[in-house]
C-alpha positions as CSV (number, residue, x, y, z in Angstrom):
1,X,-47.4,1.0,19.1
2,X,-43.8,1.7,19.8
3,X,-42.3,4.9,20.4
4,X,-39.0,6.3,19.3
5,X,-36.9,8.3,21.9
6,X,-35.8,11.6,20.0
7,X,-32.4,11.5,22.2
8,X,-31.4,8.3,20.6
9,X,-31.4,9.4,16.9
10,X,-28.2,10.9,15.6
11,X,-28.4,12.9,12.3
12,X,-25.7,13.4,10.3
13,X,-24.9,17.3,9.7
14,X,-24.7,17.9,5.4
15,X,-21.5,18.7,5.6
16,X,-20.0,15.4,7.3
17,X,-17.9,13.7,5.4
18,X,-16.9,9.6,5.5
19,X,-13.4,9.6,5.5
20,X,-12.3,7.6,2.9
21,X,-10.9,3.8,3.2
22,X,-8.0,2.2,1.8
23,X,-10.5,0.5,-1.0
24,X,-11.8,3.7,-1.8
25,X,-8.4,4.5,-3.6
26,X,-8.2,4.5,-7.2
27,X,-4.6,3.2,-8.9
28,X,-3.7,1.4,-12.0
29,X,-1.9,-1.3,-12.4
30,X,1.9,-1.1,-14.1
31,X,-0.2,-2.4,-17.0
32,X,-2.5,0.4,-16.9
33,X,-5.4,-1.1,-16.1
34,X,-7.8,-0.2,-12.7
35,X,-7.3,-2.3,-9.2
36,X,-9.9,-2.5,-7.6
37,X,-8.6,-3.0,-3.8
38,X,-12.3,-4.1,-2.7
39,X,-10.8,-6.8,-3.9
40,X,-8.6,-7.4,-1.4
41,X,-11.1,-7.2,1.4
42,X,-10.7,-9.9,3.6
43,X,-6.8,-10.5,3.4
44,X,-4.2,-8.1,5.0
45,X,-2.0,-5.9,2.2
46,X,1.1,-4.7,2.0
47,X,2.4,-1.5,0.4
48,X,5.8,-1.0,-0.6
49,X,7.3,2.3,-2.4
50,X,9.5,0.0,-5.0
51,X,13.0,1.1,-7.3
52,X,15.2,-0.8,-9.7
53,X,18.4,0.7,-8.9
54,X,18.3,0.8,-5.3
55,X,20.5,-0.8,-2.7
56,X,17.4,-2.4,-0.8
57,X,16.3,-3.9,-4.6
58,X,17.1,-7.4,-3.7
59,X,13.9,-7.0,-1.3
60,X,12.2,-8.2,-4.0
61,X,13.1,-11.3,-4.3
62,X,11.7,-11.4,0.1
63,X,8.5,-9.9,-1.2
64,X,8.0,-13.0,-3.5
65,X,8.5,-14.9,-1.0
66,X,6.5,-13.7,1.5
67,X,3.9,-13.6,-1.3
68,X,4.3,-17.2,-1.9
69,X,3.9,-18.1,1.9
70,X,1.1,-16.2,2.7
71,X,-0.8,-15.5,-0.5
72,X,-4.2,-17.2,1.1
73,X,-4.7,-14.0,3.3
74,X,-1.8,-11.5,2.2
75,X,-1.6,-9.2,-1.0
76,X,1.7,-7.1,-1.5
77,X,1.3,-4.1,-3.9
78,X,4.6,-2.8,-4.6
79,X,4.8,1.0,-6.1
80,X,7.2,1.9,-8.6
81,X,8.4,5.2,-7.4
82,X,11.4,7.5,-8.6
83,X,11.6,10.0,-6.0
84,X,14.6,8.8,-4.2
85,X,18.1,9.2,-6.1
86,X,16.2,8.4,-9.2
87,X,16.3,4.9,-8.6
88,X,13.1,3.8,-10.4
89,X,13.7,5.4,-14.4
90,X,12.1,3.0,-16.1
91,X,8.5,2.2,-18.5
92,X,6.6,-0.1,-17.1
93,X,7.6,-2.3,-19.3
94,X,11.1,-2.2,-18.2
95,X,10.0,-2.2,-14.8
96,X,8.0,-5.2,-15.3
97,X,10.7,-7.1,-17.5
98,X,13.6,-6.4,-14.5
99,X,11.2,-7.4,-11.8
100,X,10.2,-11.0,-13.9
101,X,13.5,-11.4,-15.2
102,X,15.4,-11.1,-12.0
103,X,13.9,-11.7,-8.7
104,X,11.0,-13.7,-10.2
105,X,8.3,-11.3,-9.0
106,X,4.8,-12.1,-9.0
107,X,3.1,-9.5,-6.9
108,X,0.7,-6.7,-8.0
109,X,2.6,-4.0,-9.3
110,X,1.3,-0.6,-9.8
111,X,2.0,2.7,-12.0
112,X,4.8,4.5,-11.1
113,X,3.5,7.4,-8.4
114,X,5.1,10.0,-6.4
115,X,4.8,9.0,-2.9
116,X,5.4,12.5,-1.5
117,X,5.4,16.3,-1.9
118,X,2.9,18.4,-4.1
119,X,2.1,15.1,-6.1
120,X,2.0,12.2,-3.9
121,X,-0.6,9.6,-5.1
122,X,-3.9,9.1,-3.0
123,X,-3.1,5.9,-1.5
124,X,-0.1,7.4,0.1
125,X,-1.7,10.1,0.8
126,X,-4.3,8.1,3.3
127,X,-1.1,5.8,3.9
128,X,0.6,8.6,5.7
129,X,-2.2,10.9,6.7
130,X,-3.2,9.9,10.5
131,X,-6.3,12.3,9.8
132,X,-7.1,9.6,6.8
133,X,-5.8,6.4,8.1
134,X,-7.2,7.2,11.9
135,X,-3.5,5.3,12.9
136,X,-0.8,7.3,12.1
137,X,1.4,10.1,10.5
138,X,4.5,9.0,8.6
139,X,6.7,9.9,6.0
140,X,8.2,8.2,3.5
141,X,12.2,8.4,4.0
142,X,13.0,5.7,0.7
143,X,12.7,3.2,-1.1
144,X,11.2,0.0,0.4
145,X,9.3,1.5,2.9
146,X,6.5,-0.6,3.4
147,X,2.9,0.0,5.1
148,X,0.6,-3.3,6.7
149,X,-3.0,-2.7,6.6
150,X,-5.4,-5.6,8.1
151,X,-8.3,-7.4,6.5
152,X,-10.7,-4.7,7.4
153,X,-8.6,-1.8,5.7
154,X,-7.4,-0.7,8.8
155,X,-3.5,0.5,8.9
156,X,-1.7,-1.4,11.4
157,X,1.9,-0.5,11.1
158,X,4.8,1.1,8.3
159,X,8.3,-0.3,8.7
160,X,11.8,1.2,6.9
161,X,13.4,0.4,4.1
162,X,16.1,-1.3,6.0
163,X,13.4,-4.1,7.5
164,X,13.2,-6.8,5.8
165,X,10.1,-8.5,4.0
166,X,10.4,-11.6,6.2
167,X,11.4,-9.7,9.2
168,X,9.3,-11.2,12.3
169,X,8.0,-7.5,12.9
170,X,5.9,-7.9,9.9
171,X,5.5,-11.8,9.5
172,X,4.0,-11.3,13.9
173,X,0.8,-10.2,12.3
174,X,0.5,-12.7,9.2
């Protein structure tokens, strides 16, 4: 008969709580409809705050393409946000229509959030939050800002606005 040593069992106290992961995160997409990021277990994702009228806009068109290069184990989510200058005023159906119409965009868009202050959506809540992401603090300084998390939901890095989607400091790690 075997034994159990007491020592070795670990009980979880009632009022532990699992931090939550990146999948955990509940968004829409522009559409409206749920994403389910489980989905996306397996490949690495990028998040990028997106706007319309902004002078780093024609990042979109380096998104798509880094989407077309590495869509076997990369997923880019880009946010509609209109927290910086007001860049980002329009429906999603303008949103969606500028994005098809001129940079050819393919990519998972999502609702428009807030991705700071007294509103800031979950996901950039964990995405900045190193007490939620177990990586790092951040802020979000603009538009284009763009977070890398790995296959396993882990964060591994945000870059600024001003690097580029097929910047080797992102495309290292693809």
């Amino acid at each position: 008969m075997k034994t159990i040593d007491k020592a070795k069992i670990v009980t979880r106290k009632s009022n532990d709580t699992k931090k939550p992961s990146v999948y955990d995160i509940a968004i829409n997409s522009l559409q409206g409809q749920p994403i389910s990021l489980h989905e996306f277990q397996g490949k690495k994702i990028l998040f990028v705050n997106v706007a319309s009228e902004c002078g780093f806009t024609k990042q979109y068109k380096d998104l798509q393409a880094l989407n077309d290069q590495y869509q076997n184990s990369l997923v880019i989510i880009g946010s509609p946000c209109n927290q910086f200058g007001k860049q980002e005023p329009g429906d999603a159906l303008q949103i969606q229509n500028f994005c098809e119409l001129n940079f050819g965009v393919k990519f998972l868009l999502t609702e428009k959030i807030d991705v700071k202050g007294s509103k800031q959506h979950n996901l950039y809540k964990w995405l900045t939050n190193r007490s939620l992401n177990n990586e790092k603090n951040s802020s979000v300084k603009w538009n284009f800002q763009k977070y890398l998390v790995d296959e396993k939901g882990r964060l591994i890095d945000y870059y600024f606005s001003i690097t580029n989607p097929m910047s080797s400091k992102i495309t290292k790690h693809l």
